[in-house]
SEVO-246899 format. One record per residue: x, y, z of N, C-alpha, C in turn; residue number from 1. Coordinates in Angstrom, 3 decimals. Example, Ala and Ser with C-alpha at 12.3 -4.5 7.8 and 13.67 -1.06 7.14 Angstrom:
BEGIN
{{13.190; -5.690; 7.800}; {12.300; -4.500; 7.800}; {13.200; -3.300; 7.800}; 1}
{{12.850; -2.250; 7.080}; {13.670; -1.060; 7.140}; {12.900; 0.030; 7.870}; 2}
//
This chain:
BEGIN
{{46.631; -22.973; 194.026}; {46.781; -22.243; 195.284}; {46.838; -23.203; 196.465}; 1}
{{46.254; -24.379; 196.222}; {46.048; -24.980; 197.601}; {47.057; -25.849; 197.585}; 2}
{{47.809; -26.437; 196.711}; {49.103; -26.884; 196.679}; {50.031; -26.110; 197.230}; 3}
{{50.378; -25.102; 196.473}; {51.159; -23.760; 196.959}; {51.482; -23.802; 198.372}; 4}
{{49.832; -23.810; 199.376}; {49.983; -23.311; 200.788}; {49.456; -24.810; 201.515}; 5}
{{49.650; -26.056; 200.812}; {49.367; -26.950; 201.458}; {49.885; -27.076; 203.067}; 6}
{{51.144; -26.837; 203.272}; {51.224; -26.980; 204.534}; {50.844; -26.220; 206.038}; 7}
{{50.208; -24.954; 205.207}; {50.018; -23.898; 205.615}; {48.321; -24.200; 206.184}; 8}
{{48.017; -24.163; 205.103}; {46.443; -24.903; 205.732}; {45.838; -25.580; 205.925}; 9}
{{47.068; -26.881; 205.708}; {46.591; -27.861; 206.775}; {46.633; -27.877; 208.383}; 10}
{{47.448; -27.379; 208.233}; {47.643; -26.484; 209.776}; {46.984; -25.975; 210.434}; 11}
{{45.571; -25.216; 209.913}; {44.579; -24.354; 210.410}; {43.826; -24.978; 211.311}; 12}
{{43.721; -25.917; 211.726}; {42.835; -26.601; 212.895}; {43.620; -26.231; 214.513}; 13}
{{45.171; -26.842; 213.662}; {46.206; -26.744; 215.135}; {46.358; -25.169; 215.637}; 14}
{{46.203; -24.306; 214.433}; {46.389; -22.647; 215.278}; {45.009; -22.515; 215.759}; 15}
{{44.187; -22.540; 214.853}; {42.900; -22.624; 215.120}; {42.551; -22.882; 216.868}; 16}
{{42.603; -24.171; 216.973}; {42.602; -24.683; 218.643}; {43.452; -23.866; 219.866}; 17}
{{44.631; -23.527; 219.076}; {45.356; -23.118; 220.265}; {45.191; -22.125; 220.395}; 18}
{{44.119; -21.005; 219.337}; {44.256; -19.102; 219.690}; {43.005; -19.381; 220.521}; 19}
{{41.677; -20.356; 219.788}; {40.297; -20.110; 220.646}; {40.522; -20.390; 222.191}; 20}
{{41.270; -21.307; 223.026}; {41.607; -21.837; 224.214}; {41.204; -20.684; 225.214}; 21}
{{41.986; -19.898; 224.890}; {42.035; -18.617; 226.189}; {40.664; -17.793; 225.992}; 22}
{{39.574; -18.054; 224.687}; {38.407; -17.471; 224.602}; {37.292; -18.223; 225.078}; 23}
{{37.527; -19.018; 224.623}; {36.395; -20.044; 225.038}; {36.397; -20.279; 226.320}; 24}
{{37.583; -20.786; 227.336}; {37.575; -21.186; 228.612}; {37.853; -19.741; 229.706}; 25}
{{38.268; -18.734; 229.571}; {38.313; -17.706; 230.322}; {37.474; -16.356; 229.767}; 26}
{{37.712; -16.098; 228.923}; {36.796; -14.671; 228.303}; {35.596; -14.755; 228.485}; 27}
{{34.959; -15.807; 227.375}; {33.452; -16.164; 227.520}; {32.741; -16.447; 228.693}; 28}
{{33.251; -17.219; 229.741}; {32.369; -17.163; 230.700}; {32.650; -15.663; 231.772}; 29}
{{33.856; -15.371; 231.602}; {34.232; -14.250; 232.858}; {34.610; -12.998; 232.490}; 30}
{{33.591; -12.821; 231.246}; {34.362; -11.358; 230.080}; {33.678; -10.606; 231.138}; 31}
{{32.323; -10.867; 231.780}; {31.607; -9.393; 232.506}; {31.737; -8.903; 233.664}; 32}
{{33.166; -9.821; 234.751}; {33.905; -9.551; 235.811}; {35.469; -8.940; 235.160}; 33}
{{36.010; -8.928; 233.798}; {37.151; -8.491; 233.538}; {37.397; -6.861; 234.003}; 34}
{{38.311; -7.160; 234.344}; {38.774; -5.174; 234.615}; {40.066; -5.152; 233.769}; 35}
{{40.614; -4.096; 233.569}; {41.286; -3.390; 232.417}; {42.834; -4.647; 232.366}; 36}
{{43.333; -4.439; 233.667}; {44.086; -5.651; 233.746}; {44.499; -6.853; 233.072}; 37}
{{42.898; -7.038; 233.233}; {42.642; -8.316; 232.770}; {42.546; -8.648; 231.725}; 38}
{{41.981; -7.703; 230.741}; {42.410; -7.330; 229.156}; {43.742; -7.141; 228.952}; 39}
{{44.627; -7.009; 229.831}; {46.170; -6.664; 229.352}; {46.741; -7.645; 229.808}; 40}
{{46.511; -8.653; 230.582}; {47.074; -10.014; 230.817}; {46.658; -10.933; 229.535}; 41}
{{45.531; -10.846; 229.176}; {44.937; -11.316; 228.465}; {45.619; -10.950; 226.740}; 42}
{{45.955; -9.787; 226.362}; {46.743; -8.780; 225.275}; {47.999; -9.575; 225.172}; 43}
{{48.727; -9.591; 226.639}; {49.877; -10.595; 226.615}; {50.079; -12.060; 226.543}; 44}
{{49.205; -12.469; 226.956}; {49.221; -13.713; 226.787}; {49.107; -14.364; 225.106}; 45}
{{47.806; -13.526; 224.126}; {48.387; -13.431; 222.860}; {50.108; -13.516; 222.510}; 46}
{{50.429; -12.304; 222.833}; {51.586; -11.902; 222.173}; {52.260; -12.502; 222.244}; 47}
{{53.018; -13.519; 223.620}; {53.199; -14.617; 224.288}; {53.313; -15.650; 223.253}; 48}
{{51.675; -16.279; 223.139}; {51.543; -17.566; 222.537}; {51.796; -17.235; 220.973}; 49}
{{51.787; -15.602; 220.250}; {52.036; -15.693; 218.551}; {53.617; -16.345; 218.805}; 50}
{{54.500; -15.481; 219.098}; {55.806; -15.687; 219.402}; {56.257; -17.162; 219.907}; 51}
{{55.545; -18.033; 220.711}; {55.806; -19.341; 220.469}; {55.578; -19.824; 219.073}; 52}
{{54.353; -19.469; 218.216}; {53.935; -20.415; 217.271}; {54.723; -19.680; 216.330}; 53}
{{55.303; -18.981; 216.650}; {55.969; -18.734; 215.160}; {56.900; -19.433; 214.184}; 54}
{{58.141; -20.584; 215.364}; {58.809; -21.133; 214.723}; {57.777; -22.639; 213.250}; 55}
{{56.761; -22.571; 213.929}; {55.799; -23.789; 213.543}; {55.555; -23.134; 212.058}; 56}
{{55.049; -22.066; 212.135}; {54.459; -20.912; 210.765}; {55.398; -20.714; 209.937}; 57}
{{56.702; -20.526; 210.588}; {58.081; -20.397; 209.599}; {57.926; -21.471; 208.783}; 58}
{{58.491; -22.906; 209.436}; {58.629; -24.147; 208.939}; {57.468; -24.123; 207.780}; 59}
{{56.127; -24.274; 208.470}; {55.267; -24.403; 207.197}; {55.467; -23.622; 206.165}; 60}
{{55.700; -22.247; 205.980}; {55.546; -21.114; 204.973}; {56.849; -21.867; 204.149}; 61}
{{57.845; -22.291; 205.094}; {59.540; -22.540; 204.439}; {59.371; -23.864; 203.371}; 62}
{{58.026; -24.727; 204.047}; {58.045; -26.006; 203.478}; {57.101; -25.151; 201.765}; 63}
{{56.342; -25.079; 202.282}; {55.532; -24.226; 200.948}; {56.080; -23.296; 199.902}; 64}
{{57.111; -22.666; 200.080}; {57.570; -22.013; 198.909}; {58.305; -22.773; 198.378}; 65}
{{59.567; -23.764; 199.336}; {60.267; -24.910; 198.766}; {59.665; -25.936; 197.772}; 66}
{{59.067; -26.530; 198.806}; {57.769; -27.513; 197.673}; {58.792; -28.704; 198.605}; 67}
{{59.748; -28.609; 198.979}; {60.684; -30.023; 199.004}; {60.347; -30.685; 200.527}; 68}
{{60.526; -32.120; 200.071}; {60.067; -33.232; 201.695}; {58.938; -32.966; 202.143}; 69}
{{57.670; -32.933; 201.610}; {56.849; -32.514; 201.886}; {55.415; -33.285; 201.145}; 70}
{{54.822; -34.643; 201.691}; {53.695; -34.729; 200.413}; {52.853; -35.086; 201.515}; 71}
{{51.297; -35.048; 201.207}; {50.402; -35.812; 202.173}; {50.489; -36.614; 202.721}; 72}
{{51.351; -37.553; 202.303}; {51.665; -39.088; 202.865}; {52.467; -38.643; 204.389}; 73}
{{53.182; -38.124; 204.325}; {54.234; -37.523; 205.143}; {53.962; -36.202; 206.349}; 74}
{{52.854; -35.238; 205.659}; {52.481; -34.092; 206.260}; {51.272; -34.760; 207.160}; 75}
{{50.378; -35.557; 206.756}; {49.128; -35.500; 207.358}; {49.356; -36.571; 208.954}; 76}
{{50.882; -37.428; 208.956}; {50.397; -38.001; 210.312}; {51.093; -37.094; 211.090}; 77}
{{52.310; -36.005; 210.957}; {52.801; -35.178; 211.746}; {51.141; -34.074; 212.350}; 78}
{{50.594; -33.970; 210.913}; {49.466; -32.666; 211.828}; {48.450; -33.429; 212.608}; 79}
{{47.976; -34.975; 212.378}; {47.121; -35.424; 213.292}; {47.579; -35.659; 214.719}; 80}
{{49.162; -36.058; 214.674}; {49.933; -35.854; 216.067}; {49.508; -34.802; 216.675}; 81}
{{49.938; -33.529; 216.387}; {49.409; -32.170; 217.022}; {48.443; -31.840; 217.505}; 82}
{{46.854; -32.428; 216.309}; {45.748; -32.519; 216.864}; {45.296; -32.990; 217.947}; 83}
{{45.505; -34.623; 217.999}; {45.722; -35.366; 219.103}; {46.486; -34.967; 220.373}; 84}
{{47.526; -34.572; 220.244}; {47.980; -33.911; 221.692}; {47.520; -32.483; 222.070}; 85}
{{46.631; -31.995; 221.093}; {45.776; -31.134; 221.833}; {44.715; -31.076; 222.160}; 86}
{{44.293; -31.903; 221.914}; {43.074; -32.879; 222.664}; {42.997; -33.545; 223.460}; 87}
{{44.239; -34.312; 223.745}; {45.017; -34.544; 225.100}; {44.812; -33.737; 226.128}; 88}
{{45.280; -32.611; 225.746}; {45.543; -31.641; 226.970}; {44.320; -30.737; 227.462}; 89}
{{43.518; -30.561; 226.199}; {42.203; -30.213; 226.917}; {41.229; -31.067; 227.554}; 90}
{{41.348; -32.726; 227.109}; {40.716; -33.282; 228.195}; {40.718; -33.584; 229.467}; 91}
{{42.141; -33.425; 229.555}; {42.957; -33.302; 230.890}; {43.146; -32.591; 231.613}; 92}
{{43.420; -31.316; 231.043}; {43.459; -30.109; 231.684}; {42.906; -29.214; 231.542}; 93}
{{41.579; -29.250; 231.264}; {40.836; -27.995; 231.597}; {40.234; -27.632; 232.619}; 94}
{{40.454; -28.345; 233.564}; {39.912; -27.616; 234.875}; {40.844; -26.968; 235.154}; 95}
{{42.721; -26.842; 235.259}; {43.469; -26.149; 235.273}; {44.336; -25.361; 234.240}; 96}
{{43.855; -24.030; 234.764}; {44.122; -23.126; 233.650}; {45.707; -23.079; 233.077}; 97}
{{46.746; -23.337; 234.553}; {48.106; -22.636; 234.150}; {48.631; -23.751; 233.427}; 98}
{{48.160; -25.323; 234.162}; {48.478; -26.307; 233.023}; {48.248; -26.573; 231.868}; 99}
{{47.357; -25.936; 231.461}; {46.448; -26.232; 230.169}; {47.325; -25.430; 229.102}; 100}
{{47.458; -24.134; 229.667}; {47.786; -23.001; 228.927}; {49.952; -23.752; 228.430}; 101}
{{49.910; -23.893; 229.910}; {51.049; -24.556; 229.590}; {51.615; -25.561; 228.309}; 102}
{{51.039; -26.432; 228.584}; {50.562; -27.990; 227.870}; {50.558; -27.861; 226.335}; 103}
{{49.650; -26.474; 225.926}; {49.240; -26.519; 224.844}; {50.331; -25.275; 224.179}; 104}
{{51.269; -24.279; 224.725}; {52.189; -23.869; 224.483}; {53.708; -25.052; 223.829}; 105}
{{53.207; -26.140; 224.828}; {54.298; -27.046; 224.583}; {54.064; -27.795; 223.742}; 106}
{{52.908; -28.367; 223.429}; {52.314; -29.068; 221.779}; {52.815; -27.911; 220.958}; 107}
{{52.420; -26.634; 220.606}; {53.541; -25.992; 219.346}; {54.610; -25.996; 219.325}; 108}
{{55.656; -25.682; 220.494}; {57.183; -26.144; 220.302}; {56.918; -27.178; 219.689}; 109}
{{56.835; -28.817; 220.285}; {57.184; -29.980; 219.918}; {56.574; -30.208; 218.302}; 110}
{{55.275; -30.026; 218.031}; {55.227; -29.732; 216.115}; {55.826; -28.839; 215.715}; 111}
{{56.624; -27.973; 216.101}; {57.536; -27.287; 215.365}; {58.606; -28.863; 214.873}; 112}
{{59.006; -28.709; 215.915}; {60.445; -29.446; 216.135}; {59.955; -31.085; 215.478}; 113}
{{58.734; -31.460; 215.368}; {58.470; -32.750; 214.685}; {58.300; -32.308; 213.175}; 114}
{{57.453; -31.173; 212.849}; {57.604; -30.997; 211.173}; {58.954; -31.109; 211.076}; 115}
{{60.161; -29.982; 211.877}; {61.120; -29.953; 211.001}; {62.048; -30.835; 211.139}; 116}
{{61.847; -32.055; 211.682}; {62.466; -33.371; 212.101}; {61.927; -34.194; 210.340}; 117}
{{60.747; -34.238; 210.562}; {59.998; -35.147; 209.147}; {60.622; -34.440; 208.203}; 118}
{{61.044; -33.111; 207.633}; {61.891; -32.592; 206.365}; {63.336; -32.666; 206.155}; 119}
{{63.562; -33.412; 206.940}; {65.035; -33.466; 207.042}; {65.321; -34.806; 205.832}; 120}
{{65.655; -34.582; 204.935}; {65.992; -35.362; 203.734}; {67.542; -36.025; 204.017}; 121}
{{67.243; -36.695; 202.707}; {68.916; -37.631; 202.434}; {69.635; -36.724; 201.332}; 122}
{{70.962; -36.631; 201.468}; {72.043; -36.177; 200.390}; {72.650; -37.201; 199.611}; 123}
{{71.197; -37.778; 198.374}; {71.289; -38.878; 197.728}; {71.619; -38.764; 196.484}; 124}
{{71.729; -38.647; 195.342}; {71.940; -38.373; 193.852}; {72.083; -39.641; 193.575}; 125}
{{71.311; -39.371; 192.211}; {70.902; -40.779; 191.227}; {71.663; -40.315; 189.808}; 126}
{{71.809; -41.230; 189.303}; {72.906; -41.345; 187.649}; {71.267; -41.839; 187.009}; 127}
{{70.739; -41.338; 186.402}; {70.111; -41.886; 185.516}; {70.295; -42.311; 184.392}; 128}
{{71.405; -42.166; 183.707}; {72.277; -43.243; 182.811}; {72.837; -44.970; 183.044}; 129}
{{73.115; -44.686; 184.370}; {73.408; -46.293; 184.801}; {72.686; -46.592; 185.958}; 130}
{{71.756; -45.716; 186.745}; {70.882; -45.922; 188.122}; {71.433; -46.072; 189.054}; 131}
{{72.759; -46.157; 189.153}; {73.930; -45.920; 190.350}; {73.556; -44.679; 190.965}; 132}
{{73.002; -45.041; 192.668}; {72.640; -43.827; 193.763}; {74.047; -43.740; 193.928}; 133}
{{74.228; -42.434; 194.090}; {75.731; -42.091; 195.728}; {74.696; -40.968; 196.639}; 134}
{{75.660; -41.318; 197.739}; {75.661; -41.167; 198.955}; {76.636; -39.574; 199.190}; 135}
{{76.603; -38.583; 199.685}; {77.030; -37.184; 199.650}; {77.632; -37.264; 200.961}; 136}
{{78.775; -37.630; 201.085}; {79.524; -37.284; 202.585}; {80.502; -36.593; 202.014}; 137}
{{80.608; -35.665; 203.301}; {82.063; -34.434; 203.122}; {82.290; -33.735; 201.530}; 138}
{{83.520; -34.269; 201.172}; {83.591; -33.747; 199.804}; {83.692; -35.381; 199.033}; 139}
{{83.092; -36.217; 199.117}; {83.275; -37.204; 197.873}; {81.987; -37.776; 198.228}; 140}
{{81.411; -38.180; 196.855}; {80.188; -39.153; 196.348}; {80.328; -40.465; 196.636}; 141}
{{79.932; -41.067; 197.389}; {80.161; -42.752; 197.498}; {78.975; -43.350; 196.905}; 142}
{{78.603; -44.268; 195.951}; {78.294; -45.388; 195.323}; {77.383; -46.373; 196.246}; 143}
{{76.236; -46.046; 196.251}; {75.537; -47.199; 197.347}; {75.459; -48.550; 196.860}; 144}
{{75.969; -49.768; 197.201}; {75.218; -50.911; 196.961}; {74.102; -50.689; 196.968}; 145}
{{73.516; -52.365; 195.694}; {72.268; -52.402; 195.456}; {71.046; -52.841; 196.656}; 146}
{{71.621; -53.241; 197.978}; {70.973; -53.129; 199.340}; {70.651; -51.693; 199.942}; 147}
{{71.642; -51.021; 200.446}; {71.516; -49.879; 200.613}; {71.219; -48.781; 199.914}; 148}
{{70.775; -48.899; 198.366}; {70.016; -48.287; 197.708}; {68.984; -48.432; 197.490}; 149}
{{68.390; -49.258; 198.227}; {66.830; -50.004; 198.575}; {66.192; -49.534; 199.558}; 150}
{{67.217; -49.497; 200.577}; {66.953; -49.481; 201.455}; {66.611; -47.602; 201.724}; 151}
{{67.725; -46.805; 201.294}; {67.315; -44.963; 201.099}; {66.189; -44.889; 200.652}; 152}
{{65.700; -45.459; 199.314}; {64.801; -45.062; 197.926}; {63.461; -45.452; 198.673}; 153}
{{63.415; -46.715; 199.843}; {62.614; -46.803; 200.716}; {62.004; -45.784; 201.435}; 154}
{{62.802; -45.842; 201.968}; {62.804; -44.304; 203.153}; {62.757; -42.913; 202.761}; 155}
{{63.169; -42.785; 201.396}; {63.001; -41.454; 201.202}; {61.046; -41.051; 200.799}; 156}
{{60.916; -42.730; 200.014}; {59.396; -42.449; 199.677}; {58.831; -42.501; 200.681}; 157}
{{58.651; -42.864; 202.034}; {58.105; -43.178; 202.895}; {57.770; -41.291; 203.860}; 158}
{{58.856; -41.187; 203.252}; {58.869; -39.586; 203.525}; {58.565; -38.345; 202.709}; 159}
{{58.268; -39.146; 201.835}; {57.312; -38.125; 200.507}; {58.536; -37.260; 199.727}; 160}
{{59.832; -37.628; 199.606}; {60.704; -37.099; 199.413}; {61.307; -37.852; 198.169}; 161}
{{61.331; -36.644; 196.980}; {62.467; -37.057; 195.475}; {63.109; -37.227; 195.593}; 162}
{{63.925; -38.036; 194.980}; {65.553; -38.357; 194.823}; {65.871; -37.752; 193.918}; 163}
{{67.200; -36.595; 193.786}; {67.326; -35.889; 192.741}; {68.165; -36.267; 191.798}; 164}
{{68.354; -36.557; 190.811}; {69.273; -36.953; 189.378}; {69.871; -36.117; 188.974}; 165}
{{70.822; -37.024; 188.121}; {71.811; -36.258; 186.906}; {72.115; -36.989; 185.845}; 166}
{{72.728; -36.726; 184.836}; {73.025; -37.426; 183.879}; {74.375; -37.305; 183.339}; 167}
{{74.929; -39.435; 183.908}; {76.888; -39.204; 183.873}; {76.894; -38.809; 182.530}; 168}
{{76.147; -39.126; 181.564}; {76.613; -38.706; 179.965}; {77.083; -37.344; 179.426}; 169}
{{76.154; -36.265; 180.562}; {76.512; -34.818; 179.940}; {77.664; -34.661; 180.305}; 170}
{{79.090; -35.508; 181.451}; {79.979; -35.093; 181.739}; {81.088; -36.462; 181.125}; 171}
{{81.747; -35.594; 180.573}; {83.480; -36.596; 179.655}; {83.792; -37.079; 180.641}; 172}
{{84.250; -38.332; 179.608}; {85.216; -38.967; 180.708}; {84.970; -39.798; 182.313}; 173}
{{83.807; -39.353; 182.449}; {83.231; -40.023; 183.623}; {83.520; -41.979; 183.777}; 174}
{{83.883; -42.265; 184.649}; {84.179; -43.823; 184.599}; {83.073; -44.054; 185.741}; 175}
{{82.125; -44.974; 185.045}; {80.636; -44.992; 185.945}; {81.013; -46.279; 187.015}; 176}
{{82.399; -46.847; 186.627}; {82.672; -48.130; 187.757}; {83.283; -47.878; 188.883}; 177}
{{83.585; -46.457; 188.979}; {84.139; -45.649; 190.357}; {83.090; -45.607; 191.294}; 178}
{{83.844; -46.329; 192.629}; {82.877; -46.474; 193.674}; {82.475; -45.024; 194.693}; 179}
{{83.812; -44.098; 194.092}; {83.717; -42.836; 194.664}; {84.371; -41.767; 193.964}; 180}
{{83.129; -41.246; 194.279}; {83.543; -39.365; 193.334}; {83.796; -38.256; 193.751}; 181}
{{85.007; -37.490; 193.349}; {85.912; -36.377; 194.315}; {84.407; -35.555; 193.974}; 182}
{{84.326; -34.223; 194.473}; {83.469; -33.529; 194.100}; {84.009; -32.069; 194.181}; 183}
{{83.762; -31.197; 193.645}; {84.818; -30.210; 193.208}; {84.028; -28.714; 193.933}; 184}
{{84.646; -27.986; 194.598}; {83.943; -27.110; 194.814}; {84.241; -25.594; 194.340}; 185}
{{85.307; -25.416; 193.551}; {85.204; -24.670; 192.201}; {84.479; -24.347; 191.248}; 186}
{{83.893; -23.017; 191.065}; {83.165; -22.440; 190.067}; {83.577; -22.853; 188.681}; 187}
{{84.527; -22.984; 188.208}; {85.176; -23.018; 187.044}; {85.552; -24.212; 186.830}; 188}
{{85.326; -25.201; 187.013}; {85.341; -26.843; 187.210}; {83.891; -27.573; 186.597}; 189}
{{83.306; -27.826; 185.808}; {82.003; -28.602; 185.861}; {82.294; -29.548; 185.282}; 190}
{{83.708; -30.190; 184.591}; {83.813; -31.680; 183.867}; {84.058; -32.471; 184.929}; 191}
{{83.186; -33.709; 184.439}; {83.198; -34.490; 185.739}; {84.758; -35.442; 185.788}; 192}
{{85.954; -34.803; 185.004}; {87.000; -35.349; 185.715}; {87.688; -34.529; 186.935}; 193}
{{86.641; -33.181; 186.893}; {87.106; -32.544; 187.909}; {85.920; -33.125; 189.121}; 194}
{{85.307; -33.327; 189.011}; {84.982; -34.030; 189.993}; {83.407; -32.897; 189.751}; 195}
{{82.427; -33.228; 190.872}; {81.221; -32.728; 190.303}; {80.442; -31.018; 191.020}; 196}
{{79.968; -30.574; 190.342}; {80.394; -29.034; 190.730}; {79.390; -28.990; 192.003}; 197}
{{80.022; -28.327; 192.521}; {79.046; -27.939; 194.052}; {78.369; -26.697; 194.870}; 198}
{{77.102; -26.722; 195.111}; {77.024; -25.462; 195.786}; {78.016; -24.894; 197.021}; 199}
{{78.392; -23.621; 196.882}; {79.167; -23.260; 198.107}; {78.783; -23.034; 199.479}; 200}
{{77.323; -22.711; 198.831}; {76.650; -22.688; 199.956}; {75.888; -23.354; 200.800}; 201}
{{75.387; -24.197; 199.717}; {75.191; -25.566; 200.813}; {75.937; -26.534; 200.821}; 202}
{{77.045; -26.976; 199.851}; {77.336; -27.895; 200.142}; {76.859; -29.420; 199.682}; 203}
{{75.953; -29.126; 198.765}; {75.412; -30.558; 198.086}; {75.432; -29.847; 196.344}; 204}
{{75.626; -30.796; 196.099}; {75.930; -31.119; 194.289}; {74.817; -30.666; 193.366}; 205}
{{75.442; -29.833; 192.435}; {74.130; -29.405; 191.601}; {74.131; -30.391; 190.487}; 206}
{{72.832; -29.955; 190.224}; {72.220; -30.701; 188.969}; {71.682; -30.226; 187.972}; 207}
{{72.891; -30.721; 186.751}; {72.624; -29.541; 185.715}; {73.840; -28.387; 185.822}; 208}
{{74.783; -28.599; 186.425}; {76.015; -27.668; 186.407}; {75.656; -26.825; 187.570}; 209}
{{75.968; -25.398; 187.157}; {76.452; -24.059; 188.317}; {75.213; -23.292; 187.508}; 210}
{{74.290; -23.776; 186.194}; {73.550; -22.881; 186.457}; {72.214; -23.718; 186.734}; 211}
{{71.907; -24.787; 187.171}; {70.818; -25.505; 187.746}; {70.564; -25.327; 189.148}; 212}
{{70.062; -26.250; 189.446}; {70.079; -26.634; 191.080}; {70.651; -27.385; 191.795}; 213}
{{70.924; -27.403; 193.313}; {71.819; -28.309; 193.605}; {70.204; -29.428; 194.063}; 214}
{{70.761; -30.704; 194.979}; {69.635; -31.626; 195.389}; {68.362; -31.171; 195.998}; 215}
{{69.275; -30.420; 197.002}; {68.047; -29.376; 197.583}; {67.337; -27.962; 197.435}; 216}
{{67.635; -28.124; 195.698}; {66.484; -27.380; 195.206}; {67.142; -25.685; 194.911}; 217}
{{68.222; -25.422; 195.941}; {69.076; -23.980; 195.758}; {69.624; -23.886; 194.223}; 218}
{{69.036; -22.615; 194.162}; {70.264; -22.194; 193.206}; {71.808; -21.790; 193.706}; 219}
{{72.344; -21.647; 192.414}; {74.052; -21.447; 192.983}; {74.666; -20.222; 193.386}; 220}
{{74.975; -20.625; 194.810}; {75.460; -19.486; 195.591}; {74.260; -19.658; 196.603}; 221}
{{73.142; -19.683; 196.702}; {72.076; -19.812; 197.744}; {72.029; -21.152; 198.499}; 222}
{{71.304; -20.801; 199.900}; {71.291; -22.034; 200.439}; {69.226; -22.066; 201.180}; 223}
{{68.908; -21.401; 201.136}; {67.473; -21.036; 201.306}; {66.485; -22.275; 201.159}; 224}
{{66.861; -23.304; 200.910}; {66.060; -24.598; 201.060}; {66.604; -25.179; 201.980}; 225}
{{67.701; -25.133; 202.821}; {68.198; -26.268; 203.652}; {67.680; -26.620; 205.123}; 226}
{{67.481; -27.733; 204.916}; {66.429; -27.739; 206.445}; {66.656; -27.081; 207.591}; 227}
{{68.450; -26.833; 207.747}; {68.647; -25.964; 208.641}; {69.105; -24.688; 208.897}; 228}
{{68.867; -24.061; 207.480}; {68.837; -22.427; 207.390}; {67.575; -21.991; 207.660}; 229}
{{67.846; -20.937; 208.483}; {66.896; -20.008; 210.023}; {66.048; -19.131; 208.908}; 230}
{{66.978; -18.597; 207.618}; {67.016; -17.269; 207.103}; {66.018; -17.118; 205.896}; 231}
{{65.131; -15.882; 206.224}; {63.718; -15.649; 205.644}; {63.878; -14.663; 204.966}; 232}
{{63.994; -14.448; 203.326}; {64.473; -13.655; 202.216}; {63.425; -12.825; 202.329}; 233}
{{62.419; -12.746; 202.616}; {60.866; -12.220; 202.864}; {60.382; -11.304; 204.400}; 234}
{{61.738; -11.491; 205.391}; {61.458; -10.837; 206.298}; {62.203; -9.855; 206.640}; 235}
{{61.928; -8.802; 206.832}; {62.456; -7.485; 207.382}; {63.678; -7.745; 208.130}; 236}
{{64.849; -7.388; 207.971}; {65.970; -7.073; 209.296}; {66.991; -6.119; 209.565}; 237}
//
């Protein structure tokens, strides 16, 4: 379970901080001068700050069912950032309320927009028959030198992120000394002289044919892992 919702509750400090703010520094001391108003400024200002944090809650829930770009190494200095700049802002600004309130509205945008900056992966594929990475631009596979395949496999671990494989053997005919591979985006195509089969919907290469996965984890025809699909199979519309 705690794998499952790792990103989810690691998180609980940063919502945590930002719902108590408006209790601790205005309610508690001035709950026994409030008039009705003031409970409904107060009602809104909730509603307000859920609706900012929501894009942050997406991302996490999106990173957690995925499982993908996502390991401690990688998650834990993005959430101490957050922490830290909200600690920032309450040392700074708590004598002023509209800044504070401000400040700390704007620490959840910006960890939104920094988690989903840190999940943004490479469109890398590995041959585990000959260990030849390519590189996924447009419609053809390019062949990384053994520098610049050092240099990804670097960076991708650094980002807590798999490199996903295939194997040239399950496909005929394959010539593993081609520096570049057409890639086919036809259903009815999976020999790799047709070049290598592709999701339609995202756009990156499956693994394991049309009935596996592509790199980023979709099945075929879906695109529901991609760092920059909005779209929540789980929410009402």
């Amino acid at each position: 379970m705690l794998k499952a919702n790792l990103c989810r509750i690691s998180y609980i400090p940063v919502f945590s901080i930002y719902a108590a703010i408006p209790i601790i520094h205005d309610v508690m001391p001035n709950h026994n001068r409030y008039y009705s108003e003031d409970w409904i400024a107060l009602a809104g200002m909730y509603v307000l700050g859920t609706l900012i944090s929501l894009p942050l809650f997406y991302l996490l829930k999106k990173a957690d069912k995925s499982g993908s770009g996502v390991s401690i190494a990688s998650l834990f200095p993005r959430l101490l950032t957050s922490i830290l700049a909200q600690v920032i802002c309450l040392y700074f600004l708590w004598e002023n309320a509209i800044y504070l309130y401000l400040s700390m509205s704007t620490v959840m945008v910006l960890s939104a927009a920094l988690f989903g900056a840190g999940r943004k992966g490479l469109n890398l594929l590995k041959d585990k028959d000959t260990g030849n990475i390519y590189e996924i631009r447009g419609s053809k596979a390019y062949r990384l030198s053994d520098e610049e395949a050092v240099r990804y496999q670097t960076s991708m671990c650094g980002k807590g992120i798999a490199l996903a494989e295939f194997s040239s053997s399950q496909y005929s005919g394959l010539d593993t000394n081609l520096a570049v591979l057409p890639i086919n985006f036809g259903p009815s195509h999976t020999d790799i002289n047709q070049g290598i089969a592709i999701n339609p919907s995202s756009g990156m290469p499956m693994v394991g044919g049309i009935s596996g996965l592509d790199i980023h984890g979709n099945s075929w025809g879906t695109n529901f892992n991609e760092p920059s699909n909005t779209y929540d199979p789980n929410r009402g519309y």
